[in-house]
C-alpha positions as semicolon CSV with decimal commas, in nm:
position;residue;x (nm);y (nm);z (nm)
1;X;0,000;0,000;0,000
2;X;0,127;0,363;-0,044
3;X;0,218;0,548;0,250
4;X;0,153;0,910;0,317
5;X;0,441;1,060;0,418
6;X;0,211;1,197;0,680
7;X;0,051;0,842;0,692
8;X;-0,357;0,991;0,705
9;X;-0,477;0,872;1,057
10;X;-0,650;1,022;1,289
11;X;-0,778;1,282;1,561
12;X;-0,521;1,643;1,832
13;X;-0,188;1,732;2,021
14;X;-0,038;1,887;1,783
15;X;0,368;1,856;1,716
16;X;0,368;2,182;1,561
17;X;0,659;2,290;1,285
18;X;0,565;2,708;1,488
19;X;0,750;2,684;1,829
20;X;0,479;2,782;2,126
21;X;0,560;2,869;2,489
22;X;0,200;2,762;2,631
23;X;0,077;2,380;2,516
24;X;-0,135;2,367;2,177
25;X;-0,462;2,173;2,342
26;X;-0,431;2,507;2,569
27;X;-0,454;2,731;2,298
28;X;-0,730;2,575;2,171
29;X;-0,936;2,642;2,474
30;X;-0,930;2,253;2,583
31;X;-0,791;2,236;2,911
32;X;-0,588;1,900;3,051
33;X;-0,798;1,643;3,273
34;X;-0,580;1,377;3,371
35;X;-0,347;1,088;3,199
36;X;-0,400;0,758;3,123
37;X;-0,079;0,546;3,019
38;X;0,073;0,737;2,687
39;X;-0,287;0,898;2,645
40;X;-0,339;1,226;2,768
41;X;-0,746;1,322;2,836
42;X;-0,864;1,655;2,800
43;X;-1,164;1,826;2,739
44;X;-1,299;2,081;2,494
45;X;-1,372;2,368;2,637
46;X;-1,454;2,567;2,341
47;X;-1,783;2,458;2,228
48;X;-1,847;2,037;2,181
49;X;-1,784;2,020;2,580
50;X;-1,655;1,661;2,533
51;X;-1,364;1,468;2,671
52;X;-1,136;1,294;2,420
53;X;-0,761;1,137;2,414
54;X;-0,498;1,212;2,226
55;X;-0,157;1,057;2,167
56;X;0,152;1,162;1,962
57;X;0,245;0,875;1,766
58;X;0,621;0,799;1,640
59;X;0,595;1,003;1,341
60;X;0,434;1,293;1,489
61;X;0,113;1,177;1,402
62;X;-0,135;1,359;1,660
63;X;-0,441;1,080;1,717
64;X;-0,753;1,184;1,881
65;X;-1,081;0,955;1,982
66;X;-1,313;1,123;2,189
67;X;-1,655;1,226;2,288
68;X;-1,858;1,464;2,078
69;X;-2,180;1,501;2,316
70;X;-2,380;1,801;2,096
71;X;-2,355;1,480;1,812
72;X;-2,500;1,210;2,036
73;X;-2,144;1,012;1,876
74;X;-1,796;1,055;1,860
75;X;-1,471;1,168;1,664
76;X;-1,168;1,021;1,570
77;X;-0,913;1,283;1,443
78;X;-0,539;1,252;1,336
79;X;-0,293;1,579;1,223
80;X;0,107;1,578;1,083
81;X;0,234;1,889;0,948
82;X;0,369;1,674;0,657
83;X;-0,035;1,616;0,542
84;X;0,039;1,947;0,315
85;X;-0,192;1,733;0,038
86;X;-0,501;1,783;0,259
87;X;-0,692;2,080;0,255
88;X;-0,992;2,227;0,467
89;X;-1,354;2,103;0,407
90;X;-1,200;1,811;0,194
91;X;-1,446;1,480;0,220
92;X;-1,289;1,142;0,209
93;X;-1,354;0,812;0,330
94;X;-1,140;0,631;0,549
95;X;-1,128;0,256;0,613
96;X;-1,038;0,158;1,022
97;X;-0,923;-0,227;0,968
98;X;-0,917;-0,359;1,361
99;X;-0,788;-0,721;1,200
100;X;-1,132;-0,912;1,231
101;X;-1,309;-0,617;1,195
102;X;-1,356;-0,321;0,945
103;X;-1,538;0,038;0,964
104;X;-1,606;0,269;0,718
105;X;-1,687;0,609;0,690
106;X;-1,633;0,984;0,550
107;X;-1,341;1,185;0,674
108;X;-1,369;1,589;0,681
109;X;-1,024;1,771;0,622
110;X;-0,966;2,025;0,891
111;X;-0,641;2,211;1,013
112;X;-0,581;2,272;1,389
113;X;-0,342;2,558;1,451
114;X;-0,181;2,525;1,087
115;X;-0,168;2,145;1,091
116;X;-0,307;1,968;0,841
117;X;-0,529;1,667;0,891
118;X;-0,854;1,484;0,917
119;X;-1,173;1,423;1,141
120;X;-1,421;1,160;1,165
121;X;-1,769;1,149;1,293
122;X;-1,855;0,843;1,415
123;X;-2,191;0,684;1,657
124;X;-2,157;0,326;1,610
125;X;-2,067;0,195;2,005
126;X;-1,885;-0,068;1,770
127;X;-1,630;0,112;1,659
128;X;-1,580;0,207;2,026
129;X;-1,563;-0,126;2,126
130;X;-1,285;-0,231;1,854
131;X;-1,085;0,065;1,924
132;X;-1,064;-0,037;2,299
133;X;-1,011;-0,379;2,256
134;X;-0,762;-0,448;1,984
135;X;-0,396;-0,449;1,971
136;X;-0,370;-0,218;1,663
137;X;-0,529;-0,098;1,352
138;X;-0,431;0,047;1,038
139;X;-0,619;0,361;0,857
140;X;-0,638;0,366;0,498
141;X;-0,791;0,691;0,303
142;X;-0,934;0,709;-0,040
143;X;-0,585;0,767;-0,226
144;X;-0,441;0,408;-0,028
145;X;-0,236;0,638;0,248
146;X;-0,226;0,444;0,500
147;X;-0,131;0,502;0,916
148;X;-0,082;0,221;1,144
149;X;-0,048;0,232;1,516
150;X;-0,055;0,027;1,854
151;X;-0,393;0,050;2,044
152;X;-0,194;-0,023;2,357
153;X;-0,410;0,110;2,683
154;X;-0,698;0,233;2,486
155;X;-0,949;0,072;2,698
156;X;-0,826;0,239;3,004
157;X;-0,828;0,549;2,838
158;X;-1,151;0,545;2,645
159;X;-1,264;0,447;3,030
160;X;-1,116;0,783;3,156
161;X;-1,261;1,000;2,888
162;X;-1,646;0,848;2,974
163;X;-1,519;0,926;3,338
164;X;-1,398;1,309;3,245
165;X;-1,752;1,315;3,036
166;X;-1,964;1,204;3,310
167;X;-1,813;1,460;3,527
168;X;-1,831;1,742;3,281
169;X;-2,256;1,634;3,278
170;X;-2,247;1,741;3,678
């Protein structure tokens, strides 16, 4: 298959090419909840109100799954600085292949403080489910890009963004 060199994956923690003094998720109104193994959990203070998790991946691949309450669903998002190729309001389709499992679904190009990247809507508890349990999964776009990652400690980390959700309902 044909890598991106950004390798398309997705959802937001930014490894930014513009040096900043204060933390991107910060700067984005979303303000830091707690940790959970490599994952960090934060919550969107800037509109949505949800909790979500994002990692930095090898390749400075910013993943983000998380909780998108005003959408009764959720979002997975993923941002590289070397995704020049995709451009604001762009809609793709993605392919999530868990191993014994595959899910489907449009992609919207977005940028988050200059990055380039992707986000996808999703509200099948499913896809929830196979993101928690499996080892890894590989994310494939229209033009065969492709980004692979470990899903090591999701599970305890999707369980801490429902936790930083439920309190964010109080």
């Amino acid at each position: 298959m044909k890598r991106l060199g950004l390798r398309f994956a997705c959802a937001l923690l930014l490894v930014s090419t513009v040096s900043v003094t204060k933390p991107l998720h910060a700067q984005l109104g979303h303000q830091e909840w707690g940790q959970s193994g490599a994952w960090k959990i934060l919550i969107d203070t800037s509109g949505g109100g949800g909790c979500y998790m994002e990692n930095v991946l090898e390749d400075q691949t910013l993943v983000q799954f998380g909780i998108a309450p005003d959408r009764n669903g959720g979002f997975f998002a993923a941002y590289n600085a070397n995704w020049t190729h995709l451009e604001d309001g762009h809609v793709g389709r993605l392919l999530f292949d868990f191993g014994p499992s595959l899910f489907g679904g449009e992609y919207i190009g977005t940028r988050q403080h200059g990055l380039p990247g992707g986000y996808a809507f999703f509200n099948n508890p499913e896809f929830v489910k196979e993101f928690g349990k499996r080892n890894e999964v590989s994310v494939t776009d229209e033009t065969g890009g492709t980004l692979d990652f470990k899903l090591t400690g999701t599970m305890k980390a999707i369980n801490a963004v429902r936790n930083c959700d439920a309190e964010q309902a109080q």
